[in-house]
N, C-alpha and C positions, 0 to 999 in steps of 0.2 A: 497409546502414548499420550502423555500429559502434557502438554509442552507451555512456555513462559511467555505471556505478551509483555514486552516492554513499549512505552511510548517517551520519547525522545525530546527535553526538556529545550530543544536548540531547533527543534525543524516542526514544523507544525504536521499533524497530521500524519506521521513519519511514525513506524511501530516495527520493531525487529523482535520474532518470533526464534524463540530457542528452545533447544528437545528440554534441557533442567534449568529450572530457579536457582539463577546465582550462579551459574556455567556460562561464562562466553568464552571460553578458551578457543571455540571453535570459529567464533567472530575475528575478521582481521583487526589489527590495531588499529590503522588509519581509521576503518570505519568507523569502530568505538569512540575515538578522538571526534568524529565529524559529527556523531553523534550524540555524544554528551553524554552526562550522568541518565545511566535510562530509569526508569517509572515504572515498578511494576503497575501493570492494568489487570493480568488476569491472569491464571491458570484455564488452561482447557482443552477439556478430553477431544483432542483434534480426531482419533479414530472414532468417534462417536456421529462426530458433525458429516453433512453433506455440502454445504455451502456454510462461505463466510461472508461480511457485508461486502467490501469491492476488492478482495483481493481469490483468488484460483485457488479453491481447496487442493486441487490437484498439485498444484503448483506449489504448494506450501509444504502440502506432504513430502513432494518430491524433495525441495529445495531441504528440507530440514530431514531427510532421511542421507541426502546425497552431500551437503555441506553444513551440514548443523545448526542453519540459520537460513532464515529469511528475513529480507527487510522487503517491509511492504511502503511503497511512496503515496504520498497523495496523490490523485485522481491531477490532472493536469488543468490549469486554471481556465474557464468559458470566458474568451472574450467577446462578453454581449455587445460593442460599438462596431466587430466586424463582422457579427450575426445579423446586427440590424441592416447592412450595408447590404452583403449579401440577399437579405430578404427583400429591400426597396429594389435589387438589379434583378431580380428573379421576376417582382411582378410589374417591375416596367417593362420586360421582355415581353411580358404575359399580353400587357396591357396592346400591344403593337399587333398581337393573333387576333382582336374581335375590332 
């Protein structure tokens, strides 16, 4: 199967994957509305592939064999000010063992 990446002109990062180019009948409205005019990015032989970059080939397969569509989200934002926090309480803890 060859299926369509779109990427979504409203949400950064945000790409709905569908079985044909130029089919989203199988897409719900709202979605497509929240979505926006989508971008094609690519065609691709998905049965060919083993992995994608951060989204579940499995998942994808499933998703687009079982609802006609997947939409993949961006990866969730790193807040490095509560990493740093976290890492100064980890080695003051540390600091208290020697």
């Amino acid at each position: 199967m060859i299926c369509a990446v779109y990427k979504s002109r409203r949400k950064a990062e945000t790409y709905l994957f569908i079985k044909q180019k130029g089919k989203f009948d199988d897409v719900p409205a709202q979605l497509m509305q929240v979505f926006g005019q989508p971008e094609l990015v690519m065609l691709l032989p998905i049965e060919k592939r083993q992995h994608l970059g951060i989204a579940d080939i499995n998942k994808v397969k499933a998703a687009l064999n079982e609802q006609g569509y997947y939409l993949q989200l961006p990866p969730p934002a790193v807040n490095l000010l509560k990493e740093h926090l976290q890492s100064q309480a980890s080695n003051e803890s540390a600091e208290w063992l020697f």
